[in-house]
N, C-alpha and C positions, 0 to 999 in steps of 0.2 A: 861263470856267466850264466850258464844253466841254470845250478840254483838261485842266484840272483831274481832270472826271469819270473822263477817258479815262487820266489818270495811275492813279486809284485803284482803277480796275478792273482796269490791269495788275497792280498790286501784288497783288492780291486772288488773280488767278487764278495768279501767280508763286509765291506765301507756300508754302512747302514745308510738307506736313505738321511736317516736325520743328520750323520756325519756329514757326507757328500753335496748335501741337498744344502744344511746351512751354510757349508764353508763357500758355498757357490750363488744365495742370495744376495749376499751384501756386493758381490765385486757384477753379477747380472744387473743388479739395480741401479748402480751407478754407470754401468754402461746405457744404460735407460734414458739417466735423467735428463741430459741435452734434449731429448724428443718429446722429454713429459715438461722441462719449463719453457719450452714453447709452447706446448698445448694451454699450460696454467696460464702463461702471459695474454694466450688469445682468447681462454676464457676468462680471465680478470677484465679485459679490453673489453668485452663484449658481454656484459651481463644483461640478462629479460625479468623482469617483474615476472610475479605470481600468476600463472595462465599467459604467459607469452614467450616461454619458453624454446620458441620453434627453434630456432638453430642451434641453438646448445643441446639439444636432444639431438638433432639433424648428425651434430659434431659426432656426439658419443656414440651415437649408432653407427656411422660411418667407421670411428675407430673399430669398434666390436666386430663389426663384420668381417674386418681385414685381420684378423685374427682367429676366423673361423665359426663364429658364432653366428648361431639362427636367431634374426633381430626382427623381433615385431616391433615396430613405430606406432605412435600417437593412441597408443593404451591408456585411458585413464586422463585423458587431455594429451598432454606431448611427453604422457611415459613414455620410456623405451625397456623395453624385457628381453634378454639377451642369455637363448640358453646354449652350453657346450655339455653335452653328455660324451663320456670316456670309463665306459664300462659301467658294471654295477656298483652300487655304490649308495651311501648316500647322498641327500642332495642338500649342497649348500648355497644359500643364497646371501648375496652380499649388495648393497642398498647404499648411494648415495643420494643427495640431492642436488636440485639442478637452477634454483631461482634463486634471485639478487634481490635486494632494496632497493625502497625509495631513498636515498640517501647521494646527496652531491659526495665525493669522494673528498676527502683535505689533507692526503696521506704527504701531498707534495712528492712520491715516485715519478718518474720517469712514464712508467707504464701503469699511471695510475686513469682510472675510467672517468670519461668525457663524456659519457653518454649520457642524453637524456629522452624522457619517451614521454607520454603521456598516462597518467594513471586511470583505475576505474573511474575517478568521477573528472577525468577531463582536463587534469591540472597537468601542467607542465613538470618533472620532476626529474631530480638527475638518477641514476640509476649505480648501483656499486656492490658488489659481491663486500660485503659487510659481514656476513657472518658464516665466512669460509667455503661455501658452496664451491667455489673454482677447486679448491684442495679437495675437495669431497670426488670431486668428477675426476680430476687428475691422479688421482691416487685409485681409482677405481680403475682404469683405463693400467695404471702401472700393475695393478694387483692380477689384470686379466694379462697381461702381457706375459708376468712372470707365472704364471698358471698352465699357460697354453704350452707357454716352452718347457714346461715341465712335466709334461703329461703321464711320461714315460714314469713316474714318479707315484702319482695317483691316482683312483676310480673311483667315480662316483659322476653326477651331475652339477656344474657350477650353472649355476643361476645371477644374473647379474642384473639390477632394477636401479634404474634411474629416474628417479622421481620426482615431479612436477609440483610447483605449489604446497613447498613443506612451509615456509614463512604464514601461511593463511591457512594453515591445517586441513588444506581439501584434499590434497595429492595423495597419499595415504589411502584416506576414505573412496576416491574417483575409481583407484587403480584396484582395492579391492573390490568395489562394487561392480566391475565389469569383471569380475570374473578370475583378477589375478592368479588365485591359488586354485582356480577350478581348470582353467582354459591350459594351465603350465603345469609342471611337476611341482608338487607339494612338497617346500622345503620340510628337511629335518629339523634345519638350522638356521637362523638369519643373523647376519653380521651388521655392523653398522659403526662408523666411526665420525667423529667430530669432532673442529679444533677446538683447542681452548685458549682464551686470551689470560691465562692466568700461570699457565704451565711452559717451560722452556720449551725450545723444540729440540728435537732430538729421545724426549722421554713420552712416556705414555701413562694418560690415569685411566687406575679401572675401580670402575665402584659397581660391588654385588649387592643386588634388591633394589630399591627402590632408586634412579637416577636423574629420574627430571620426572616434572609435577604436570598433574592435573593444571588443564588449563580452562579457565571458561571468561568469555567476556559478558558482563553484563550491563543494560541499558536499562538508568529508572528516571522515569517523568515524574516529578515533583508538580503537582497540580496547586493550587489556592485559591485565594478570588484578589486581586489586583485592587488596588487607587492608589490615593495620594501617598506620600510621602510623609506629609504633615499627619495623616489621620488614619495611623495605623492600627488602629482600635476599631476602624470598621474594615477592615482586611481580615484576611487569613495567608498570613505572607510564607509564601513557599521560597523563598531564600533563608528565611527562617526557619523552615522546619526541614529544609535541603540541610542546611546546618549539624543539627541535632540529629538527622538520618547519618549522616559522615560521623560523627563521634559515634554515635549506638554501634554502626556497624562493626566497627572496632573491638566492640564488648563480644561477639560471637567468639574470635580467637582466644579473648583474653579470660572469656567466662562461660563459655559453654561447650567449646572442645575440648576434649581433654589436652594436657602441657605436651602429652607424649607423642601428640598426633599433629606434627610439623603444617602451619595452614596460613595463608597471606590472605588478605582482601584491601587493595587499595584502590583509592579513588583516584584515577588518573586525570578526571576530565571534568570541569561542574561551570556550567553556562547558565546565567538566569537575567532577565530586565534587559533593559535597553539605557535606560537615562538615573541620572541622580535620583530625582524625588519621585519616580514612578514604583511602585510596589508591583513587581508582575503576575500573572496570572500564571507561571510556569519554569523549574527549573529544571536543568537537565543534567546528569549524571554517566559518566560513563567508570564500569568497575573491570577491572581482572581478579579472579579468583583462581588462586591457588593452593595445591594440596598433594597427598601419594595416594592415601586410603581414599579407594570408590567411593565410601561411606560419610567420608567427613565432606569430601564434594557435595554430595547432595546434603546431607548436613548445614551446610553453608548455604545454600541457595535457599531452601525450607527456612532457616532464619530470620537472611536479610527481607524473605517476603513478611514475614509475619512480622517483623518489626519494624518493617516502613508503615505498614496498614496500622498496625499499634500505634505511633506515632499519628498518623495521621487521624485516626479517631480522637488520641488525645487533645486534640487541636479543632475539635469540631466540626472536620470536617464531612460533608455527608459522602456515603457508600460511593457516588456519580467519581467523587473527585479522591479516591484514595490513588496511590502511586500505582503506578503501573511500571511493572518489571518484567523484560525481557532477556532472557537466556538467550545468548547467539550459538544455538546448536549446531549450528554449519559448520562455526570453528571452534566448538569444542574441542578437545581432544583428551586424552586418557594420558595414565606417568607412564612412563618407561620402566617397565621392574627389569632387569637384567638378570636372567635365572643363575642361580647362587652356583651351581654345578658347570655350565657353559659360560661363568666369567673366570669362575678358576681354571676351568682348562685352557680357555683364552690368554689369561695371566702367563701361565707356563708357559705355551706358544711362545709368547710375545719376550718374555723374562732370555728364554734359551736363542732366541734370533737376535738381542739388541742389547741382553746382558741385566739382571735381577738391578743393578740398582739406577740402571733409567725406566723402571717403572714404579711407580709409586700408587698408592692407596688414595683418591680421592674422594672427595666427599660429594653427597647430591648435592641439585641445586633446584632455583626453583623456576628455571625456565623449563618451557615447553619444549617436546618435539614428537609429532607423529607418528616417530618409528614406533611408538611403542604400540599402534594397531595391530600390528604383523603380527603380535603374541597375544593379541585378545579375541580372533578367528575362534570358531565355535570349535576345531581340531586346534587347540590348543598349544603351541611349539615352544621352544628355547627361543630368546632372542637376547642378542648384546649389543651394547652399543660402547665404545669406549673413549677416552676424551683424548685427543695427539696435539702435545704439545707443539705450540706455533708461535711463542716469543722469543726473536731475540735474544741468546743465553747473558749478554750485559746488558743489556736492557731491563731483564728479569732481575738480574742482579743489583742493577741500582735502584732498581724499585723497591727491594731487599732491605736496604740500606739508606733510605730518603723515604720523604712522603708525599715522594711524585708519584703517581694513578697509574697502572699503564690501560692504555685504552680500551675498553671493552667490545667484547662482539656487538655488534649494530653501531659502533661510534663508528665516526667519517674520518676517525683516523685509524682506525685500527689496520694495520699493516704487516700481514703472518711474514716470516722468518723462510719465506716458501720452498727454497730448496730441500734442508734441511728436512722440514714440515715431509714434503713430498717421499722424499727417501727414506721416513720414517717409516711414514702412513703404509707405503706400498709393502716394504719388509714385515712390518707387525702383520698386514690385512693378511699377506702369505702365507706366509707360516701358520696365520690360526687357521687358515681355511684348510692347507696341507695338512695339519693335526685331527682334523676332523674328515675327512675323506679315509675309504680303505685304502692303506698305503700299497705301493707294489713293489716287489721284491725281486732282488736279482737271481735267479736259480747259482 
């Protein structure tokens, strides 16, 4: 019996964190999750458009707090920044976000959102966490939970940022411009996860370097001179030459950026005239530009000016009436590179917590997301973001095997897989944030 005892006290004081610590995430987490899908179901219930955030910040604050965290409120619009320091260490910071769309919800759930609020310009609109936001905050709130209770495990500083207005690219730019990385401890490290409507849940994709694309919207006024319908030879018709501007623009990807340098430009939006036989005096264009390289961004927007003006000369027009283009720099945003060194250690994190073959190698794409500000600070950091699968596993499957769709992020049906999703998101965010802290040791 003696040596028995003396066997199990070796073992005890041997068990490495990483042994002890994994075999004790996955059955912690699940004792979790009753508490974390009802937080997900009352933020699904309850989502705010972009700058209207207040209770959903109000929620996550409230959680953080009772968890021991010093919560500054209404950062940045209705950030919330929530820090827990436990020794030296370095300092990780991990980032969700916290706004829904405009979007009536058509999931047909039980607990699917009824809300509707009014937008910036006054319209009535229904309101629906469309592109996983509720999982983002939910899994953040699991990730601090399973942090706290582990403390006795690591040192350093967790940092935790709930962020306002990632749909309209402000929230990012608000929360650094007051001060985020001056006023708080300067991460090492910043974490960042998001679902994908494309990936089962249960698995995680991580893609190293470039992850999501330069974003910029642009506005062009197509100017001319307007009459008849009949007597188009005394016009200068800007439906016309709106025309010929949407074909040309095309030729930038296809003829003056290089094939190696991935780049979109399409015409979302083209308004012109009022009636049949009226020739108007004006058409109006709305663009998204997309990209990864700095350089092909401005690339792009340098083009489309020079060859709407080119056009327009060719057309006779005088200098008064050439197009006029507008870059919306407010909601610009920058790609996400994901540093090639902190998504492999992430990888491995994630691979040894949930097992090497639910993680998979993804590929970019070419939507936007703000996170990738956090790495472009003039103190330069590691930042990752990674994609958690949220469909479905037969659903995934039969889309597999048929050429049914399954619904994309911002569709009114897209419907995550959320338990699953949640129990995912919380274990991978853990463990990478554990693998990057100085671990602490049993004497």
């Amino acid at each position: 019996m003696r040596l028995l005892t003396a066997s199990l006290l070796t073992l005890l004081i041997s068990c490495s964190w990483t042994t002890c610590y994994a075999t004790g995430l996955a059955d912690s987490t699940a004792k979790a999750m009753p508490n974390l899908e009802a937080l997900y179901l009352y933020l699904h219930q309850n989502p705010e458009l972009s700058y209207q955030e207040k209770d959903s910040s109000a929620r996550i604050a409230i959680e953080l707090a009772s968890l021991g965290f010093q919560v500054t409120e209404n950062f940045g619009g209705y950030g919330v920044v929530a820090i827990l320091r436990n020794g030296e260490g370095p300092t990780v910071m991990i980032r969700a976000d916290t706004d829904g769309l405009p979007i009536t919800e058509e999931t047909g759930k039980t607990y699917a959102s009824k809300v509707t609020t009014l937008d910036a310009n006054n319209n009535e609109v229904g309101v629906m966490h469309g592109c996983g936001h509720d999982i983002h905050m939910t899994s953040l709130v699991g990730t601090a939970q399973q942090l706290v209770a582990n403390k006795a495990h690591w040192q350093g500083t967790l940092m935790m940022v709930a962020q306002p207005a990632e749909e309209v690219g402000g929230g990012a730019k608000a929360m650094l411009k007051q001060g985020l990385f001056e006023q708080f401890p300067t991460p090492d490290y910043v974490l960042g996860l998001h679902v994908s409507a494309s990936i089962p849940a249960g698995k995680v994709g991580i893609v190293s370097g470039y992850a999501l694309a330069n974003v910029d919207s642009v506005d062009i006024t197509v100017k001319g001179e307007g009459g008849h319908g009949a007597y188009p030879h005394q016009t200068k018709d800007p439906v016309v030459l709106a025309a010929r501007i949407v074909v040309a623009l095309q030729t930038i990807a296809s003829r003056e950026v290089s094939p190696l340098e991935p780049n979109v430009i399409t015409v979302g939006s083209i308004h012109g005239g009022s009636k049949h036989n009226i020739i108007s005096n004006e058409v109006k264009l709305q663009l998204t530009l997309r990209s990864y390289n700095p350089d092909v961004r401005l690339q792009q927007i340098a083009a489309l000016k020079r060859l709407t003006k080119g056009i327009a000369m060719s057309a006779g027009l005088d200098e008064a009436l050439y197009p006029e283009v507008y870059v919306h720099q407010g909601e610009s945003i920058p790609s996400t590179y994901n540093d090639p060194e902190l998504a492999a250690r992430v990888q491995a994190s994630i691979e040894s917590e949930i097992g090497a073959e639910n993680v998979i190698a993804a590929s970019p794409v070419m939507a936007g997301e703000d996170f990738g500000l956090y790495g472009l600070t003039d103190d330069k950091r590691p930042i990752m973001m990674f994609w958690l699968g949220a469909v479905e596993p037969s659903l995934y499957q039969t889309s597999l095997s048929s050429s049914k769709t399954l619904p994309s992020l911002h569709s009114s049906k897209f419907a995550p897989d959320y338990a699953p999703t949640i129990n995912t998101g919380v274990r991978a965010m853990t463990k990478s944030a554990m693998d990057l802290f100085v671990h602490k040791h049993d004497d």
